[in-house]
C-alpha positions as CSV (number, residue, x, y, z in Angstrom):
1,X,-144.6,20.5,-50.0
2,X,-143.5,24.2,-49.4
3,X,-144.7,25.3,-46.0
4,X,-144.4,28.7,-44.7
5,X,-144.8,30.1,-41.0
6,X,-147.5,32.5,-39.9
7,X,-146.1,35.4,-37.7
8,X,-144.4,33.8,-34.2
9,X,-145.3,35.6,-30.7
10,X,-142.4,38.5,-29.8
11,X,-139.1,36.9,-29.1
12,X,-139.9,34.1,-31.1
13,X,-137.4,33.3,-34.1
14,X,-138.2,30.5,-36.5
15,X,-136.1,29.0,-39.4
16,X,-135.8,28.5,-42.3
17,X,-139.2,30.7,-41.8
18,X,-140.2,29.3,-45.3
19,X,-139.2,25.9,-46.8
20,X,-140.0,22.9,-49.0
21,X,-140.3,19.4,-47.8
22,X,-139.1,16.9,-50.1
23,X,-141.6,13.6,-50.7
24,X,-140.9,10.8,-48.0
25,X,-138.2,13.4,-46.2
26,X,-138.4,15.7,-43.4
27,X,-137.2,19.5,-42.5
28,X,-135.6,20.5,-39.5
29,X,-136.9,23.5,-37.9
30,X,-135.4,25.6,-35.2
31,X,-137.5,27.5,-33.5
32,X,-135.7,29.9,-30.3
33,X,-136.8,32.2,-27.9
34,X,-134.7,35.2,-27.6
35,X,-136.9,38.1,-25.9
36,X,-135.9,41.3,-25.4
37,X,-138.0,41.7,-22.2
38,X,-139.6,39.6,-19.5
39,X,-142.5,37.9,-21.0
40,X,-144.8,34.6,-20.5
41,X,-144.9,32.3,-24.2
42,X,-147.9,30.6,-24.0
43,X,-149.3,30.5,-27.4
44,X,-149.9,28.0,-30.2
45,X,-148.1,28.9,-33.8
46,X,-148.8,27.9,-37.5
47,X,-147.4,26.4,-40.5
48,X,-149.2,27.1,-43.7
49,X,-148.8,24.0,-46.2
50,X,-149.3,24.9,-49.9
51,X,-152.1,22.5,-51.0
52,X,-152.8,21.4,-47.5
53,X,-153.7,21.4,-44.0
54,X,-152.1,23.8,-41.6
55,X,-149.9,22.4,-39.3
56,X,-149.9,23.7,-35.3
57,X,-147.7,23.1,-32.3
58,X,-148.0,25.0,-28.9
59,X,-145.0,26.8,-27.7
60,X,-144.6,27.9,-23.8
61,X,-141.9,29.5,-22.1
62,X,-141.0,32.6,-19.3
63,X,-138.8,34.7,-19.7
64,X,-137.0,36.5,-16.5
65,X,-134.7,38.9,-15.5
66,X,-132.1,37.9,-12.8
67,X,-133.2,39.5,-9.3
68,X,-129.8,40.7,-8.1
69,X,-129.3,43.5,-5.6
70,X,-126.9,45.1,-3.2
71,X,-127.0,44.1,0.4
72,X,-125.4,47.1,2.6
73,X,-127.8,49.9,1.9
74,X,-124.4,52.3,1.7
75,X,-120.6,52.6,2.7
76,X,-119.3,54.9,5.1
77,X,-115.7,55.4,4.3
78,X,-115.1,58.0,7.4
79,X,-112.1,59.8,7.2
80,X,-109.4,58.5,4.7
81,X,-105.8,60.0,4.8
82,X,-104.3,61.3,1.2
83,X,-103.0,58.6,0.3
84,X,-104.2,55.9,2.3
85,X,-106.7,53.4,1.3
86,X,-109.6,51.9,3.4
87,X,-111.7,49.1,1.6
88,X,-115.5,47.8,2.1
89,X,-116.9,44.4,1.0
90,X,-120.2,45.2,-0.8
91,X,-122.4,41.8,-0.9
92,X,-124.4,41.3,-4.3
93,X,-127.9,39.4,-3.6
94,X,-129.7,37.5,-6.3
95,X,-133.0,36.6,-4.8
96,X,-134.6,34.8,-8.1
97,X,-134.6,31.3,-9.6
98,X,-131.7,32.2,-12.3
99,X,-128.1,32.8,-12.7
100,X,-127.2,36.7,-13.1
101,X,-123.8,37.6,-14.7
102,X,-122.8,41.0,-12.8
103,X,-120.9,43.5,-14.4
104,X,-118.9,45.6,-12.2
């Protein structure tokens, strides 16, 4: 049977996005999330059969940003001789439920 997918929610990638399914056998589909933006998946999705029923699942999911800030409000260096070097620790802050990788 060749089954194809109806259009998946924003950030939703499915594949194959169109394929047959041999007699007595089975397909493997992947289906990812990959959003470009935070969003909340909570929506059902379609196969279209040729010749038959649709088939539905229900797909849920968040996705979030990292909640990462800078503790110190700002750095006062004062007075630093040409030359010289004065150094400040800067604490980074991530006050949400998931891991940030931080750039500096």
């Amino acid at each position: 049977a060749v089954f194809y997918w109806d259009e998946p929610p924003p950030g939703v990638l499915i594949s194959p996005f169109q394929e047959s399914v041999p007699a007595g056998g089975s397909v493997e589909v992947m289906v990812e999330l990959a959003p470009d933006r935070p969003i909340r998946l909570d929506d059902p999705i379609s196969a279209q059969v040729r010749g038959g029923k649709p088939v539905k699942m229900h797909l849920s999911g968040e996705a979030q940003v990292p909640q990462v800030g800078i503790l110190e409000d700002e750095f006062d260096f004062g007075v630093v001789t040409v030359g010289g070097k004065v150094v400040r620790s800067l604490t980074l802050v991530n006050a949400g439920p998931l891991m940030a990788m931080v750039d500096i």
